[in-house]
N, C-alpha and C positions, 0 to 999 in steps of 0.2 A: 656410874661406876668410876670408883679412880684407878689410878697407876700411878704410882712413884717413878723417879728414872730407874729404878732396878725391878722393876716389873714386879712389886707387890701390889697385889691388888685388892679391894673393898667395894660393894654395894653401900651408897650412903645416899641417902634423903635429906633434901637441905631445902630449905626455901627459898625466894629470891635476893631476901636480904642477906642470907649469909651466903650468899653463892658471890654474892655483892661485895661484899665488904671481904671476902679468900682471896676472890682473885683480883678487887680492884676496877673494876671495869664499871659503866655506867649502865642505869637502869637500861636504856635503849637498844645497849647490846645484846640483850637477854631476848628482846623483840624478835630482834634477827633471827633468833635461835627459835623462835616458837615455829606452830604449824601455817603460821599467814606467812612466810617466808621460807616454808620447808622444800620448796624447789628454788630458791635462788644458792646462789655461790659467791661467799665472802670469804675474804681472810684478811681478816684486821688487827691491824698493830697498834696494842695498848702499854701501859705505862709497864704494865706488870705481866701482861700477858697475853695470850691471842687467841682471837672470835677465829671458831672455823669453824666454815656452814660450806661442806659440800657433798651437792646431792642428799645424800641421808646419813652424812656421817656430822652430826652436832657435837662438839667438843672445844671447853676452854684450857687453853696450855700454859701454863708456866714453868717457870725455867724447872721446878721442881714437882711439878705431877702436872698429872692431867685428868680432869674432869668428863667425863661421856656422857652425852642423853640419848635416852633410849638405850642401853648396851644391850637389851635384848631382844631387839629388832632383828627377824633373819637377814638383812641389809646388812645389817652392821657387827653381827659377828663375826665376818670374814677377819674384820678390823680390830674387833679384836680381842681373836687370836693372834695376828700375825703380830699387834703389840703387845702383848705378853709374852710371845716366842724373839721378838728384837732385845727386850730390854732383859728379859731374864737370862740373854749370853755374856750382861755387865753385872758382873756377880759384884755386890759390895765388897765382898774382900779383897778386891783390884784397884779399887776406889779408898780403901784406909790407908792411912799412916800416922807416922809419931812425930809430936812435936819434936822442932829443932832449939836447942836452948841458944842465947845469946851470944854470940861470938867476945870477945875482949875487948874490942870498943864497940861492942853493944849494937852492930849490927843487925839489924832482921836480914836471914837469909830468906834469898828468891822464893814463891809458894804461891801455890796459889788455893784456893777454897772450891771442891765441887763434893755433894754428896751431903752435907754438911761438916767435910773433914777438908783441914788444912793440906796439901803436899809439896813436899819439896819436889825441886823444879827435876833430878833423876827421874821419880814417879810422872810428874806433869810431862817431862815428854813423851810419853807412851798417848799420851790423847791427842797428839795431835791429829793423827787420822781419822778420828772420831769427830761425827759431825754434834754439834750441841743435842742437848734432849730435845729442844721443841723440834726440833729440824728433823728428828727422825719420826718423832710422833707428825709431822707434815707430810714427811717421804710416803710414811705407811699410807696414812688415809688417802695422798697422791695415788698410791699406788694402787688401793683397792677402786676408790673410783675410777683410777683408767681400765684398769682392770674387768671391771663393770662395765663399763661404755662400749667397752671393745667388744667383751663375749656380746651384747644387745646386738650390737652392728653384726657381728659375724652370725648369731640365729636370724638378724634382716635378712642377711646375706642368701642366707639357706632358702629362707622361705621365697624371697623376692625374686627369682632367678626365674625358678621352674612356673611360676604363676603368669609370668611376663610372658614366656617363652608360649603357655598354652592360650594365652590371651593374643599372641601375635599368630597363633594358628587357627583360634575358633573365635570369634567376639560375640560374647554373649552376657546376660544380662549376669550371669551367677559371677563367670569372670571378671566382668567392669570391675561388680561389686567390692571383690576379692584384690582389685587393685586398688582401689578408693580406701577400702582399709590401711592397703599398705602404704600410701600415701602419706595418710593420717598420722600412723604409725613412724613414719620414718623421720616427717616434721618436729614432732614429736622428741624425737632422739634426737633430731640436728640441735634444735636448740637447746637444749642438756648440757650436749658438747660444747655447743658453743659459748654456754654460760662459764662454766668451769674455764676454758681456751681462753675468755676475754679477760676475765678475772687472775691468770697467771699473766696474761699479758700488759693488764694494768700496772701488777707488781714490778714487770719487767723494766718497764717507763720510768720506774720511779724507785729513785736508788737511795730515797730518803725512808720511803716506805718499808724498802729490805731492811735497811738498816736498823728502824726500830721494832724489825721481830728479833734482831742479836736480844731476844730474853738471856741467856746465858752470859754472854757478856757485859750489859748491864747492868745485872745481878750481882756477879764478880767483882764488878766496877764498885758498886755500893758496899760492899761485904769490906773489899781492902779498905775505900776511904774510913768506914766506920772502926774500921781496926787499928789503922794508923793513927787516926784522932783520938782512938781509947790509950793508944801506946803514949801519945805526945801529953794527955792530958793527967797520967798516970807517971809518967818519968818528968813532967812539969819540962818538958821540951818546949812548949810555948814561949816561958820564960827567958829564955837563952838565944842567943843569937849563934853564937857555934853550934849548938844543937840544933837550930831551925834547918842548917846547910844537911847535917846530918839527916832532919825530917826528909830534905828533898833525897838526898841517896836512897833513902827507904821505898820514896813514893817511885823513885826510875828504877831500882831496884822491884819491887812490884808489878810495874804496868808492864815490865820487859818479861814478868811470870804470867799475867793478862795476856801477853801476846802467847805465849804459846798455847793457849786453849782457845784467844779469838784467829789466829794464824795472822794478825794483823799486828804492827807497832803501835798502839791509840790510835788506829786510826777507824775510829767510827763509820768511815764510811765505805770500809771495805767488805763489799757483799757478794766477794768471787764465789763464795761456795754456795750463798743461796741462788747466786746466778745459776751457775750451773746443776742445780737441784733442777730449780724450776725450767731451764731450758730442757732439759732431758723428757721434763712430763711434757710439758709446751710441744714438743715434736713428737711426743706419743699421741696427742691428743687430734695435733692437726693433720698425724695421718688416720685416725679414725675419723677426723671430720672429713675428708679427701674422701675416705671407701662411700660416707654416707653420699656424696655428692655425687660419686662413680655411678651411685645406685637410681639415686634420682636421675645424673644424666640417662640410665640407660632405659629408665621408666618413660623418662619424654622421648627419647627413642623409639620405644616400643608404639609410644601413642601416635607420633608420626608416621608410623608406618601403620598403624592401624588408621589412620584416617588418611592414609593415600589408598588402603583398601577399601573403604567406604566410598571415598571421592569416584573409586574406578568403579564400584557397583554403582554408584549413582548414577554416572556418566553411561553403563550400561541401559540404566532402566529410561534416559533420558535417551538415547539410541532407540530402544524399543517403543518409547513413545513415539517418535516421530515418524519412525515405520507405518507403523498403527494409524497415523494422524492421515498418511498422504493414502494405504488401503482403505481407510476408508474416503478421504476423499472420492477418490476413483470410483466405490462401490457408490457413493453418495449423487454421482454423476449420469450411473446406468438409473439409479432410482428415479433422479429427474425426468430423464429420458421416459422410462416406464408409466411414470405417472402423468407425463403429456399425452402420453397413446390413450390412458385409462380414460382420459376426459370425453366426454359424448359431444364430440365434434367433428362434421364429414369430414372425411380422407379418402383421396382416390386409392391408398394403398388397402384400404379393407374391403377391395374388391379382390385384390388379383391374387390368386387361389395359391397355396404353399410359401408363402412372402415371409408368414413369423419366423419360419428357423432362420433364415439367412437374416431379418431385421436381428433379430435377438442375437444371435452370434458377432454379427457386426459389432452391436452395440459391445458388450460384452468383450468380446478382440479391440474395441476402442478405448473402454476406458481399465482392461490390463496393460495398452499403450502408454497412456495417461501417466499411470502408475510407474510402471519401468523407467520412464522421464524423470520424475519426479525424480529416482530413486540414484536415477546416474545424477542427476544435477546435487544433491545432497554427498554423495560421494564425489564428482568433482568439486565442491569446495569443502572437502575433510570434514562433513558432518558427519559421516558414520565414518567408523572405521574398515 
């Protein structure tokens, strides 16, 4: 799909060579844009135009439309709409004006070129609050992917809560499950964010990089030179040395028309406003990566504390062992005892008449003795509780 800067829009089918040779860009960028790269996050600055690959919103920008693949992806009509509802509140009729004729020494007055109409510098200041076309076709797709990122994280949010909360009350095999999903799930959306986060970050670092998305202002740039060189070549100003001083009023005369649409004097390297575009997502972004962190902190929480409940049934069923270990010992000890009597060997005790209860009780009252030792001596050195 395209869009001009005044939100007319067109379905058009193009191939890679002419997608190539519109917007100027080299075969390899078109790569970026296929599906082996449809989850990375780029935005590149080319002679004429710019690669942006984020998330699912694929789109080349030039200073004068902008190209979409896929527009009819449910993804990516969020995008747009909302650019066809930006640019169609810049009605071309805001954008026309009438040429100025020649002043008496043949000055060109101030003006500058956007839309493909000249303005004089009255009209040209009314834009200066207006950020360039590529920068709003930026802002948008900024805005719908953070947009995106966020609502994922806050449905995390939703579901991740209550799953934690019944996993730190019952631990069971259906709930682990139901965690290891959301795990999966949440890794998943960090790195998303964090692709998109690293790649406005990159931008940030690098003030040479903003500077060659100024599409608008390059553009500009090229438009005047070719118009002055058509004026000098046409009036045979070359010629002339008093006319060449004149050429330069025209060209200061000019670039001081350039500055009000770049907010800059020539100065190329002034990229306050994309700074501050992209610092604004830059802190939308890094507070949804902060929630996703929040979530995972509170996931490894959860499992800390579920494997302090494990550790403590463990430590029970290890208690219960060694209860277990020394009754039987004790019981293990009457048996010795019983199976020495059992052996067919004289004893003067298998005379004397009424002797088993009292042996057998004995025995029996010795080794519950046995045992109850056993059991103080484990409790005085803090083996049971």
């Amino acid at each position: 799909m395209r869009f001009d800067r005044f939100g007319n829009s067109e379905l058009v089918e193009c191939g890679k060579s002419t997608i190539i040779k519109r917007v100027g860009i080299p075969a390899r960028d078109l790569r970026i844009l296929g599906p082996v790269f449809s989850h990375s996050s780029n935005i590149l600055a080319r002679e004429k135009a710019m690669v942006v690959n984020l998330e699912f919103i694929r789109a080349l920008v030039t200073a004068e439309e902008v190209l979409i693949l896929d527009p009819l992806h449910q993804e990516v009509l969020p995008f747009v709409d909302q650019l066809r509802q930006q640019l169609l509140r810049r009605s071309p009729s805001k954008n026309q004006g009438t040429g100025h004729a020649d002043s008496p020494d043949n000055e060109t007055p101030a003006c500058v070129m956007t839309g493909g109409q000249w303005l004089p510098l009255p009209e040209a200041e009314g834009l200066q609050s207006e950020l360039p076309f590529e920068f709003q076709v930026l802002e948008i797709a900024l805005e719908v992917v953070c947009t995106y990122l966020d609502s994922s994280v806050a449905n995390l949010e939703r579901y991740a809560y209550p799953v934690l909360d019944e996993l730190a009350r019952n631990v069971s095999t259906k709930n682990l499950e139901y965690v290891r999903s959301l795990k999966s799930n949440l890794t998943r959306l960090l790195a998303r964010v964090q692709k998109v986060r690293d790649e406005i970050e990159h931008l940030l670092d690098d003030n040479e990089d903003m500077a060659d998305l100024y599409l608008t202002r390059k553009w500009i740039q090229i438009q005047q030179s070719e118009n002055l060189l058509g004026a000098a070549a046409s009036n045979g100003i070359i010629a002339a040395a008093p006319n060449l001083l004149r050429l330069s009023s025209h060209r200061s005369a000019s670039y001081r028309s350039v500055s009000l649409v770049t907010g800059s004097v020539m100065d190329d390297n002034d990229v306050e406003d994309l700074e501050m575009l992209l610092e604004a997502y830059f802190m939308q972004l890094d507070g949804t990566r902060n929630k996703i962190l929040s979530v995972r902190e509170y996931i490894d929480d959860t499992e800390d504390y579920v494997n302090i409940q494990l550790d403590n049934q463990r430590n029970e069923l290890i208690q219960l062992q060694l209860i277990l270990t020394m009754a039987s010992f004790a019981i293990a000890m009457a048996t010795l005892i019983a199976g020495a009597f059992g052996m067919n060997i004289p004893c003067s005790w298998y005379d004397i008449h009424g002797i088993f209860g009292t042996v057998v009780g004995s025995f029996i009252s010795a080794c519950f003795v046995v045992y109850l030792l056993l059991l103080g001596y484990a409790r005085w050195k803090k083996l049971l509780g």
